[in-house]
C-alpha atoms as one frame of an Amber mdcrd trajectory, in Angstrom:
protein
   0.000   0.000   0.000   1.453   3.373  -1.370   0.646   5.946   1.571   0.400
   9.629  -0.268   1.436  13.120   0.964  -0.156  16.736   0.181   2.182  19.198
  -1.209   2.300  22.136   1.122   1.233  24.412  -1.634  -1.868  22.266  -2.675
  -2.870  21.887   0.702  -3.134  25.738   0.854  -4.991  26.249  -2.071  -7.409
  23.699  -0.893  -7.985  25.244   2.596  -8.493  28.129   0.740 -11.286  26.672
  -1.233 -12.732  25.294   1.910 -12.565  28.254   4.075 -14.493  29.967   1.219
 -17.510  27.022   0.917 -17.748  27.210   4.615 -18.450  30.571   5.116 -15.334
  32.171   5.096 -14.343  35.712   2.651 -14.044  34.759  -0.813 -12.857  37.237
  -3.225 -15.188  39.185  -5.025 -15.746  38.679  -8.471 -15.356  41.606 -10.571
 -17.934  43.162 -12.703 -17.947  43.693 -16.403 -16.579  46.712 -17.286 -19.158
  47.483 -20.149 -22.152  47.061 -17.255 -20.450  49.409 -14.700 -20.414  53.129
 -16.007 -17.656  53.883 -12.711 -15.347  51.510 -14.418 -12.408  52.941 -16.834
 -12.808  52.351 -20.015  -8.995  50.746 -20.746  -7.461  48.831 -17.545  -4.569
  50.533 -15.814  -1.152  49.949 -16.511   0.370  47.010 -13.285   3.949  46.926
 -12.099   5.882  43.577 -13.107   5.463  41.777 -10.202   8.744  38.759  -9.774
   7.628  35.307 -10.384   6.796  33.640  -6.998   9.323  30.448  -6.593   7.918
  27.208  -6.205   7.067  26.160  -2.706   9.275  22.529  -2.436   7.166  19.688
  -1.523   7.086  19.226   2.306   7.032  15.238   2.345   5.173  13.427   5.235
   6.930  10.140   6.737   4.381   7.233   6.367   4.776   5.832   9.583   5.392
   7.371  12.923   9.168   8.369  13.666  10.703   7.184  16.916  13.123   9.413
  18.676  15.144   8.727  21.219  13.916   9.664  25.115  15.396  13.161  25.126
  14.322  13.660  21.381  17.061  13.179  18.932  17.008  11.097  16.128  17.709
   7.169  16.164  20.994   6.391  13.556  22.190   2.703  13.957  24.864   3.876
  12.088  24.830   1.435   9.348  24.549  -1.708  11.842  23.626  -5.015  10.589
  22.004  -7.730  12.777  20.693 -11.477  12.166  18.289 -13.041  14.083  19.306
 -16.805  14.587  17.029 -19.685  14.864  16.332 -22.937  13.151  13.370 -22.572
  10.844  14.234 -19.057   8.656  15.572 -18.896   4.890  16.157 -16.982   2.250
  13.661 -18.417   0.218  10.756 -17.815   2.722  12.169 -14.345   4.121   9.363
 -11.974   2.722  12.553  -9.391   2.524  13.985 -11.554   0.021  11.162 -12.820
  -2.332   9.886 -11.921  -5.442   7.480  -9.220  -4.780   4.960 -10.488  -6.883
   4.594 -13.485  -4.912   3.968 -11.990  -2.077   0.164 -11.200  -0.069  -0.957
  -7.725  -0.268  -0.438  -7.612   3.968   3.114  -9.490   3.230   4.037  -6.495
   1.101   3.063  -3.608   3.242   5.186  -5.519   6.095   8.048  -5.596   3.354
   7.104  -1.781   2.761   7.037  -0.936   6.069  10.517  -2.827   7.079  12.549
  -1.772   4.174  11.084   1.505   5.230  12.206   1.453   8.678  15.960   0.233
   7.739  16.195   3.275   5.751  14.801   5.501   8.361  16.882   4.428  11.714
  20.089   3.103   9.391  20.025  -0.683   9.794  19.671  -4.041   8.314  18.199
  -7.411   9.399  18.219 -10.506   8.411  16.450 -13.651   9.891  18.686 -16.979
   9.591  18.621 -20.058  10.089  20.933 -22.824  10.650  20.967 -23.867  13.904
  20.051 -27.203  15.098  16.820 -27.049  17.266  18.109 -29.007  19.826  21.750
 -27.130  19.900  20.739 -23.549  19.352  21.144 -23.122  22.993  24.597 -24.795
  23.215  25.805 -22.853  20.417  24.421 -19.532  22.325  26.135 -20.336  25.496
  29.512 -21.108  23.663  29.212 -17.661  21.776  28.635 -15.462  25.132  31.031
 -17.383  27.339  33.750 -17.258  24.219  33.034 -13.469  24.670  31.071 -12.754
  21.492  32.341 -11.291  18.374  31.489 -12.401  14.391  29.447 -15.224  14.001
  29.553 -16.998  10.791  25.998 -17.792   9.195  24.507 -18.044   5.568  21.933
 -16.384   4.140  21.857 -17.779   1.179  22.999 -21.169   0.726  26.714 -21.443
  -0.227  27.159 -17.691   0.634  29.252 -17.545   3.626  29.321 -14.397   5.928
  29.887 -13.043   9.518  28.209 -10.786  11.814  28.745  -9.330  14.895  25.124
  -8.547  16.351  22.815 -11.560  16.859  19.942 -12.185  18.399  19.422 -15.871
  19.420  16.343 -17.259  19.061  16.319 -20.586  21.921  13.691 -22.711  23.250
  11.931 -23.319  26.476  14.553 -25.869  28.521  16.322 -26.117  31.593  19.379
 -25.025  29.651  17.977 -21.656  28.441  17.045 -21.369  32.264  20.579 -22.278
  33.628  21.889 -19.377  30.985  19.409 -16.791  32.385  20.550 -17.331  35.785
  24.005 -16.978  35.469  23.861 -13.674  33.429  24.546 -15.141  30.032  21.217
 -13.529  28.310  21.162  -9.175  28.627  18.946  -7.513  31.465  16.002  -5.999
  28.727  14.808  -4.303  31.731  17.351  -1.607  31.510  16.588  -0.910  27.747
  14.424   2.237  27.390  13.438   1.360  23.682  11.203  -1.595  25.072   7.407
  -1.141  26.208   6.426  -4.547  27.263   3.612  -3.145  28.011   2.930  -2.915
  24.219   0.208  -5.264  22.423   3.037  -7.357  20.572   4.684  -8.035  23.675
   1.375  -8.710  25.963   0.131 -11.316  23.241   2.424 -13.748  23.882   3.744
 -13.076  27.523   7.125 -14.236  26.906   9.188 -11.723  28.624   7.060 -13.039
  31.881   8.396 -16.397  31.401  11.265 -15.449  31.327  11.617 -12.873  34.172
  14.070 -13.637  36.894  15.006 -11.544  40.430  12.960  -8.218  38.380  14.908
  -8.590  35.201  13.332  -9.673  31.712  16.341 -12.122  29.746  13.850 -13.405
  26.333  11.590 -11.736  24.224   9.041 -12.506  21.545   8.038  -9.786  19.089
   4.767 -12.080  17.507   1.939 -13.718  17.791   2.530 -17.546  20.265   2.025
 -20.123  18.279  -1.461 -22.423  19.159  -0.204 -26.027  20.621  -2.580 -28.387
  21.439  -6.163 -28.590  20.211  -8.252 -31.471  19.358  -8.957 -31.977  15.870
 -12.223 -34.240  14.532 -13.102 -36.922  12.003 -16.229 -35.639  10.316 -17.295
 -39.096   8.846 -17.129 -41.147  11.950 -18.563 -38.364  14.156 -21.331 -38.764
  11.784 -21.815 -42.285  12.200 -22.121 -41.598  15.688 -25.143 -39.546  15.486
 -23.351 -36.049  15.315 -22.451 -33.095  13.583 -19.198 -30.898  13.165 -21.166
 -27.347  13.959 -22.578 -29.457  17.113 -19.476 -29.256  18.156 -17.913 -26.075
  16.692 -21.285 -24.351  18.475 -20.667 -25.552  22.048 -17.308 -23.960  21.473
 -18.496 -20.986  20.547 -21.903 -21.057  23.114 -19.141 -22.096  26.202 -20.343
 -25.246  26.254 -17.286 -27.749  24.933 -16.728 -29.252  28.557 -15.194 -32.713
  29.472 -18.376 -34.200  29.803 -19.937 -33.030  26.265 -16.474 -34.144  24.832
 -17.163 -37.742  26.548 -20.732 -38.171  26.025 -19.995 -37.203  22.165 -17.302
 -40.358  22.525 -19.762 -42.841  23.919 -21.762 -42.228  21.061 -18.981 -42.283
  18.559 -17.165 -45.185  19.726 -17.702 -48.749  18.591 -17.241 -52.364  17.767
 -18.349 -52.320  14.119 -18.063 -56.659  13.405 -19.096 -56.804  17.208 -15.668
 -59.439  18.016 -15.264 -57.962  21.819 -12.774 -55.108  20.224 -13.660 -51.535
  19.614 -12.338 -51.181  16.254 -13.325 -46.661  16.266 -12.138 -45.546  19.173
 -12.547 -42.575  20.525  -9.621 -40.537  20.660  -5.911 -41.045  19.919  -3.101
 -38.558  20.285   0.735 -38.594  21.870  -0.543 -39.472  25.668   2.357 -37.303
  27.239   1.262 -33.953  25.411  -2.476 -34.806  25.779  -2.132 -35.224  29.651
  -0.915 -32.064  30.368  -3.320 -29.844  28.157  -6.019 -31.876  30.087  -4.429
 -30.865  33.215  -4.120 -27.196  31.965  -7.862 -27.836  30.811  -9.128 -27.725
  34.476  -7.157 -25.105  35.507  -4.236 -27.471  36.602  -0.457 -26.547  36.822
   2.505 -28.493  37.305   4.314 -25.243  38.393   3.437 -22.208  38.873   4.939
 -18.829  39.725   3.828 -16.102  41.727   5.661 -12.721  43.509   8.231 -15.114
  45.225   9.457 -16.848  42.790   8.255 -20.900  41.156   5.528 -22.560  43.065
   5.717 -26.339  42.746   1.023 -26.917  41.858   1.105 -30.830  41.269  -0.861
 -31.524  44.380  -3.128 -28.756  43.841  -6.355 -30.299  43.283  -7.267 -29.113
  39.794  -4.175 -31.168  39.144  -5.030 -34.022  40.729  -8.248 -33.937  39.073
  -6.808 -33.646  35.448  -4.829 -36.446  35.861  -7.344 -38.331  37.140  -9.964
 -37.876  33.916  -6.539 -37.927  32.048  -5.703 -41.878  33.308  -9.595 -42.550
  32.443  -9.870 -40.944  29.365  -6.883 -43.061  28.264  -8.441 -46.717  29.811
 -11.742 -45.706  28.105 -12.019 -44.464  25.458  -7.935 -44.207  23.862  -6.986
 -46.257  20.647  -5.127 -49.482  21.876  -1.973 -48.883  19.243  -1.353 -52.614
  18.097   2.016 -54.568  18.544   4.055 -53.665  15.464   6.651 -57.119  14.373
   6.159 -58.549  17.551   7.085 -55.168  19.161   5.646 -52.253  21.467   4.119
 -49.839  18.305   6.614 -46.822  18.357   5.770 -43.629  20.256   4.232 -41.810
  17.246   1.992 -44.870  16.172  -1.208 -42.677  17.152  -0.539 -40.441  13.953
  -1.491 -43.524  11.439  -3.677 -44.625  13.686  -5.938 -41.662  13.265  -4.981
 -41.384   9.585  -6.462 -44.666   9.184  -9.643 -44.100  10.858  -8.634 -45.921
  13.782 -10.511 -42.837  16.166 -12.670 -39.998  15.879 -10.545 -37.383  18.024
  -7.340 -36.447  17.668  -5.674 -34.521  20.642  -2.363 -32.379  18.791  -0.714
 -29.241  18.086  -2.027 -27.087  15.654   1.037 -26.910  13.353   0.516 -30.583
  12.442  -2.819 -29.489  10.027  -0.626 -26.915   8.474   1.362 -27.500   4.666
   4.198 -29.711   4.834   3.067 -31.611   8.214   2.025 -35.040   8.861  -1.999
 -34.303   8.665  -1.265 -32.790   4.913  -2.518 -35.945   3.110  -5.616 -36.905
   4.944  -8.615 -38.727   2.633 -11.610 -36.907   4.790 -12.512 -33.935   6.225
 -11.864 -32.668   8.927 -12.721 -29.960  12.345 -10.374 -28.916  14.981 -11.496
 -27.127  18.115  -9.684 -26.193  21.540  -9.472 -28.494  24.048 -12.762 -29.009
  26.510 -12.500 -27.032  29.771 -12.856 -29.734  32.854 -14.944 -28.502  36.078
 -12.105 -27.462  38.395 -11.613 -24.690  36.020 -13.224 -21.343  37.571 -13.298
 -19.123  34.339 -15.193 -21.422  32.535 -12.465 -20.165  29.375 -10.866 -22.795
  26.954  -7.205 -22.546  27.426  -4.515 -22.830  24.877  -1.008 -23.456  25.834
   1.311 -20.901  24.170   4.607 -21.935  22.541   7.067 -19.108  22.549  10.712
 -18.853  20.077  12.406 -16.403  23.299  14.982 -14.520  21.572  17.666 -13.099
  23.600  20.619 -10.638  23.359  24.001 -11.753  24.269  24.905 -10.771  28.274
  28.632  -9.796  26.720  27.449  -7.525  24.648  28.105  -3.163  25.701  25.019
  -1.568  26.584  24.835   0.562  23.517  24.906  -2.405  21.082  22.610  -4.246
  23.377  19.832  -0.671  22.434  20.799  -1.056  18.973  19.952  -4.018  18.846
  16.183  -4.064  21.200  15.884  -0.970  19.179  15.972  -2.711  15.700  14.082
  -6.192  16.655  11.227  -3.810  18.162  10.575  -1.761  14.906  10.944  -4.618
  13.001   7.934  -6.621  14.546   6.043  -3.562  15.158   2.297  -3.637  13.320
   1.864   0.322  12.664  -1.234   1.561  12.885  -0.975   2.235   9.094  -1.414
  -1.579   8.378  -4.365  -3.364   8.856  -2.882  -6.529  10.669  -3.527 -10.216
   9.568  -3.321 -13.294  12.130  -0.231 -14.796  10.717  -1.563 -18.082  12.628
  -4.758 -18.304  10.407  -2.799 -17.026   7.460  -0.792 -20.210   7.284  -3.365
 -22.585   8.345  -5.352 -21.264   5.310  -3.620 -23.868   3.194  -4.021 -26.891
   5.115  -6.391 -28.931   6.337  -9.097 -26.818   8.374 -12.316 -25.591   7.523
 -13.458 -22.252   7.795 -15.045 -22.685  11.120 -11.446 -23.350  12.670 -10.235
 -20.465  10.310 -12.720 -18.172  11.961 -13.353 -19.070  15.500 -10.711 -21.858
  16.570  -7.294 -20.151  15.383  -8.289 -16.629  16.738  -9.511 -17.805  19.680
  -6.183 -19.785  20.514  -3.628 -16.748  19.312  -6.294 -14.365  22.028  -4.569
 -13.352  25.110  -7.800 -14.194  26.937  -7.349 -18.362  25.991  -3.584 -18.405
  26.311  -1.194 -18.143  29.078   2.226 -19.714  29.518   3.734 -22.737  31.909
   6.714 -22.990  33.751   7.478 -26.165  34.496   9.964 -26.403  31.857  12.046
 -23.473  33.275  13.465 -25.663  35.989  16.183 -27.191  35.856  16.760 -30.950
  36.737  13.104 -30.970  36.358  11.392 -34.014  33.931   8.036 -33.982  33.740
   7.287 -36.903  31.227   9.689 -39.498  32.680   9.077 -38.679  36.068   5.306
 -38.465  36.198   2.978 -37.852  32.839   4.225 -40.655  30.895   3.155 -43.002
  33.735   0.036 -41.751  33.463  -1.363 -44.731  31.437  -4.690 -45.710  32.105
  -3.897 -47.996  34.915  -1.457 -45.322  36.885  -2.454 -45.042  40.891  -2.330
 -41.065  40.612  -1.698 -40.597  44.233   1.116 -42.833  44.416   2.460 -41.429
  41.272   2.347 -38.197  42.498   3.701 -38.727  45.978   6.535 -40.325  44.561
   7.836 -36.980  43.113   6.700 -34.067  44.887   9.870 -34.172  47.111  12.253
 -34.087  44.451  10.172 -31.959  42.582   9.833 -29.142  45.663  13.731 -29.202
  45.849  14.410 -28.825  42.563  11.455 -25.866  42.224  13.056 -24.942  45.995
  16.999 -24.666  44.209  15.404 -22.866  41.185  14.382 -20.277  43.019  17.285
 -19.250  44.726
């Protein structure tokens, strides 16, 4: 979108014109000389007046200037940055493309940026290249080394270096470790960040990652969705009921644990009546689905308040979750098959609902989107949030936010640590200017959801109201599928399984907190 300015001098002549149709003086018009007998018969003789000189062109910047707090002008002085992570490329990077494959919103962002570079004298550049699970080793070996250029490329086969870099990590007791010993920059002390601002509130991530009143991680867009629970329209059919039955308890408040079991009882059945169910009613990975049914009810497996971490597995909301959790797994769960004589492998529940095999699926969001493992399924299909259980007190449907915290180095000076804030906060700024898209629904757009999920599911799980963030992750030593959810299994004793931990658990949410 081209954003226009007035000339100054037009802009006069138009108030002029207005002033005059709104009841201001307008010039009189002057009468014909062979009408008025007072007027002289031959006009007067006028000095040469000089030729006015054009008034230049004021222009108007497009988007609102930033200055810095005692009012002079932002220059980066020329500084390039790359943001590091895992999943960025050249070929993707909207900076980069071919403009005319590119959205209308994806060009005004391009506008906008390429705008803003220009303006405050900087360049960025998201890369990837590092290994999700050694981005944070490779982080820690660059601050503790003491910083300096870091080779990356761009462009495939292009080696370069650069000097400022903003990490982008993952939640783990690693990235925690770093925080606390000083490894990741204080963002507190940066005036050029408002965390206070919508891009920053939307995804909470500079809460997570608060420790002793400073902020260490950042996250300048929208949290991705995790889990939801997504629907096989055919068999929910053949149980008697509809995909807007379900999408409209959703959307009336209604999608509870008990709706989502009576809709299984119905669904779920032997069809050649040999003793075995043969459509179950749900499938999904049973650690990940355990713990959104715990966060369902309003459970935590840590928390964090004023003090500090607060160790919540014996709260009773817990308790509760994992309860319905071990029940809904002995119930109502596809029984994944020996494979060769073997245990099926851990990801057998993604064929098995490929195949029919169950009418609910409980996973992330991501996995409906192009390129995932949902891409090629032969029916349609609905995806929802996951039902809110009766411990929880809002009566909301809760989404557990994924975060990419990016971080500055802790070596770096405190002017290149600005620079830096500076340049990643204009560059995932929204300006008013821009009518913002969801980027969330924007990608899910070509996979597999309908345009009930497009319009009420996705929003509803990127809205600060049905998100929020956990913790249990930030502490280190800390396993929460080994030591407890994967032993939630349909025959687990919770109390015993729970009493078996807490100890260790309190001491290591004790040790975290000092």
């Amino acid at each position: 979108m081209k954003r226009k300015f007035v000339p100054v001098a037009l802009a006069a002549v138009m108030a002029f014109n207005m002033a005059a149709c709104n009841g201001g003086t307008a010039p009189t018009t002057p009468t014909d000389p062979g009408t008025d007998p007072a007027a002289p018969t031959t006009a007067p003789d006028t000095p040469d007046t000089p030729d006015t000189p054009d008034t230049p062109d004021e222009e108007v910047e497009p988007y609102t200037v930033r200055t810095k707090a005692d009012g002079s002008a932002i220059d980066l002085g020329g500084m390039e940055i790359i943001i590091r992570d895992w999943f960025s490329n050249a070929e993707t990077d909207i900076m980069h493309a071919d403009p005319d494959s590119l959205s209308s919103y994806e060009a005004e962002i391009r506008e906008y940026r390429e705008w803003a570079q220009e303006k405050y004298n900087f360049k960025l550049r998201q890369v990837g290249g590092a290994d999700w699970g050694q981005c944070i080793n490779d982080f820690v070996n660059y601050v503790t080394t003491g910083g300096g250029p870091l080779e990356f490329e761009y462009e495939a086969g292009v080696p370069e270096k650069c000097e400022n870099v903003i990490f982008t990590l993952r939640d783990d007791a690693t990235t925690t470790a770093a925080m606390r010993n000083n490894e990741m920059y204080d963002l507190s002390t940066l005036d050029c960040l408002d965390f206070s601002d919508i891009k920053y509130q939307r995804n909470l991530c500079h809460e997570q990652y608060t420790y002793k009143n400073g902020i260490y991680a950042f996250y300048g867009s929208i949290s991705e969705p995790r889990d939801g629970v997504y629907f096989n329209k055919k068999l929910l059919e053949d149980g008697g009921h509809t995909a807007d039955e379900i999408y409209d308890l959703q959307k009336n408040g209604q999608w509870t644990w008990d709706a989502w079991e009576s809709i299984m009882k119905d669904c779920q059945r032997d069809t050649d009546n040999d003793g075995t169910v043969d459509v179950a009613g749900w499938t999904a990975n049973t650690g990940g689905a355990v713990e959104e049914i715990i966060f369902s009810n309003g459970g935590e497996l840590v928390g964090r308040d004023s003090s500090g971490y607060v160790l919540k597995v014996k709260d009773q909301a817990t308790i509760n979750g994992l309860e319905f959790a071990n029940r809904m797994i002995k119930e109502y769960r596809h029984k994944d098959p020996d494979v060769d004589g073997e245990p099926a492998p851990w990801d057998y529940y993604k064929d098995s609902w490929k195949n029919g095999d169950a009418v609910f699926l409980l996973e992330q969001e991501y996995a409906g989107t192009p390129g995932n493992f949902l891409a090629d399924i032969s029916f349609d299909a609905g995806f929802v949030m996951m039902p809110y259980g009766p411990d929880k007190a809002d009566k909301q449907l809760t989404n557990r936010w994924s975060n990419n915290p990016a971080v500055i180095p802790g070596c770096y000076s405190p002017e290149q640590a600005w620079n830096i804030a500076f340049a990643y906060d204009v560059w995932f700024e929204i300006p008013p200017e821009i009518e913002e898209e969801n980027s969330i629904v924007s990608r899910a757009r070509s996979g597999i959801f309908d345009q009930r999920a497009l319009d009420e599911t996705l929003p509803m799980m990127s809205d600060p109201a049905h998100g929020f963030i956990t913790y249990a992750g930030m502490i280190p030593d800390l396993q929460t599928g080994p030591d407890l959810i994967w032993n939630i299994n349909g025959d687990a004793k919770v109390s015993e399984a729970v009493d078996a931990i807490v100890d260790s658990w309190q001491a290591y949410v004790d040790a975290a907190n000092n």
